[in-house]
C-alpha positions in Angstrom: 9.5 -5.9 19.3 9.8 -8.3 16.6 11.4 -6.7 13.0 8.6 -7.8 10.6 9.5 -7.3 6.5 7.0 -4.4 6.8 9.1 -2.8 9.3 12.0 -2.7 7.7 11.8 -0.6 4.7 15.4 -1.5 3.5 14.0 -4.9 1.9 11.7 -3.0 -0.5 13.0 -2.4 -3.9 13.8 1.2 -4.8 10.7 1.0 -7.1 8.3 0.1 -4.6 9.7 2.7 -2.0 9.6 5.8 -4.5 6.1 4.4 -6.3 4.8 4.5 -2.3 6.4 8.4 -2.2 4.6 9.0 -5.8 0.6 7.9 -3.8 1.6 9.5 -0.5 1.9 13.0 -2.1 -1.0 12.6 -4.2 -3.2 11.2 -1.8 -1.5 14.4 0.4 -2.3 16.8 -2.9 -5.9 15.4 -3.0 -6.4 15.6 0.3 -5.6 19.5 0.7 -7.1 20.4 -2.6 -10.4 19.3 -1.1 -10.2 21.0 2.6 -8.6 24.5 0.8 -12.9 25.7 0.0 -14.2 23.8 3.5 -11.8 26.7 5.1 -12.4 29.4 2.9 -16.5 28.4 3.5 -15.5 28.8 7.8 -13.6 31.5 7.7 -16.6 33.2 5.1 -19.5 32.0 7.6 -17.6 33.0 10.6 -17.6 36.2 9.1 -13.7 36.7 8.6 -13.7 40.0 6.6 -11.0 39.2 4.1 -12.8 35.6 3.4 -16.3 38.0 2.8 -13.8 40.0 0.5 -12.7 37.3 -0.9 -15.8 35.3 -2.0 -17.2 38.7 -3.5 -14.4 38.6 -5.9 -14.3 35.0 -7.0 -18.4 35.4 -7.6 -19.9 34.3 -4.1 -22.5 31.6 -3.3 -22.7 30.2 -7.2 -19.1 30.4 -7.9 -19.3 28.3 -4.1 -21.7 25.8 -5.9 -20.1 25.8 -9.3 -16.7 24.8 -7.2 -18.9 22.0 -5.4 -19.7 20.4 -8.0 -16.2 20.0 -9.4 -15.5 18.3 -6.1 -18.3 16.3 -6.0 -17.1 14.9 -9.7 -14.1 14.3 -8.6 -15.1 12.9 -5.5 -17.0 10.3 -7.9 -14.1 9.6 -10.3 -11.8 8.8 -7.5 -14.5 6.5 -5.9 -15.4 5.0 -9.6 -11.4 4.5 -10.1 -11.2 2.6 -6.9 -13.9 0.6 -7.9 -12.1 -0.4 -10.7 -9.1 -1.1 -9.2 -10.5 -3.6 -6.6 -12.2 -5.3 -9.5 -9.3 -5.9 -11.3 -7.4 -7.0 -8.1 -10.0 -9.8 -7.5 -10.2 -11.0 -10.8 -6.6 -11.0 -11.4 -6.1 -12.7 -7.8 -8.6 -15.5 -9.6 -6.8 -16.2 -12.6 -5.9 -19.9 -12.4 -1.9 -20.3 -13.1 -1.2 -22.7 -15.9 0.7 -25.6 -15.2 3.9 -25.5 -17.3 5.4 -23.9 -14.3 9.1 -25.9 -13.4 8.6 -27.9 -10.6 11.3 -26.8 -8.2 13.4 -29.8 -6.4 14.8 -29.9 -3.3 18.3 -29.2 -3.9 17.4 -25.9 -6.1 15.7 -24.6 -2.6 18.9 -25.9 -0.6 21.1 -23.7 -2.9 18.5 -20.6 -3.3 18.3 -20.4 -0.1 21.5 -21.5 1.1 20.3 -24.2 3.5 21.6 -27.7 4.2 19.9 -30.2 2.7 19.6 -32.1 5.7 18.5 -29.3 7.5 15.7 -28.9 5.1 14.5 -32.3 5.8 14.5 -32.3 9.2 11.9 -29.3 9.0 9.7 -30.9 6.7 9.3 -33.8 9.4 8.5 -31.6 12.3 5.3 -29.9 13.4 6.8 -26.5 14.2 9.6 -24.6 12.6 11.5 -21.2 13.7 13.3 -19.4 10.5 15.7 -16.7 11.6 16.5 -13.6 9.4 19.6 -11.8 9.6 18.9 -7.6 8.6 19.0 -8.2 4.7 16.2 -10.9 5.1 18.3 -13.7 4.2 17.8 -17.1 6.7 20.5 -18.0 8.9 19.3 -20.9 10.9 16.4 -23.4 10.7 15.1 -24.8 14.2 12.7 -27.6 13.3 10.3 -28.3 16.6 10.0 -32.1 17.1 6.7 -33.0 19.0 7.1 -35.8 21.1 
């Protein structure tokens, strides 16, 4: 199989790698703070005698719907956060650039990139073009495909 960027986690930054950490054990935290009262409600309706026990001291069936409701708000504020967030993704994705941007010439992508200059014409003539990676995501060799 083919080593895609996504695949190899060495290319992401160190602050992309431990921000993805940070939302996997939140979304982990979240996720386990919500099923902890789904199995306390089993265990009590399967008639588990410490769960019986157990739902008698924290107040029963209204400290049960008291606890819902919590859940159900914060079921609500996640889904209204969410909401947000997409929002602002598609209205930042629309912003138009402005145009004072430095147009970049051919011999700044030669050097950035550390390709020939020739090389890089020869693939802006042809149809087709392989780019080969080395592991650290840098390109090694340009193969332009000439249709005849």
């Amino acid at each position: 199989m083919k080593d895609y960027i996504i695949n190899t986690p060495q290319l992401q930054s160190l602050k992309k790698r431990i921000s993805a950490l940070f939302v996997w054990a939140i979304c982990w935290v979240m996720w386990i703070y919500l099923l902890i009262p789904l199995v306390t409600l089993s265990s009590w309706v399967l008639g588990d005698k410490k769960m019986i026990n157990e739902m008698r001291w924290f107040g029963g069936y209204k400290s049960l719907l008291e606890l819902m409701e919590i859940y159900v708000a914060t079921l609500l504020v996640m889904v209204a956060l969410w909401f947000c967030w997409i929002i602002y993704r598609f209205l930042r994705s629309r912003v138009v650039l402005p145009s004072a941007h430095k147009i970049v010439s051919d011999q700044e992508l030669c050097v950035f990139y550390q390709v020939k200059n020739d090389e890089l014409q020869q693939c802006r003539n042809a149809a087709v073009v392989t780019v080969y990676f080395d592991d650290h995501g840098h390109i090694v060799q340009l193969e332009p495909h000439i249709e005849r």
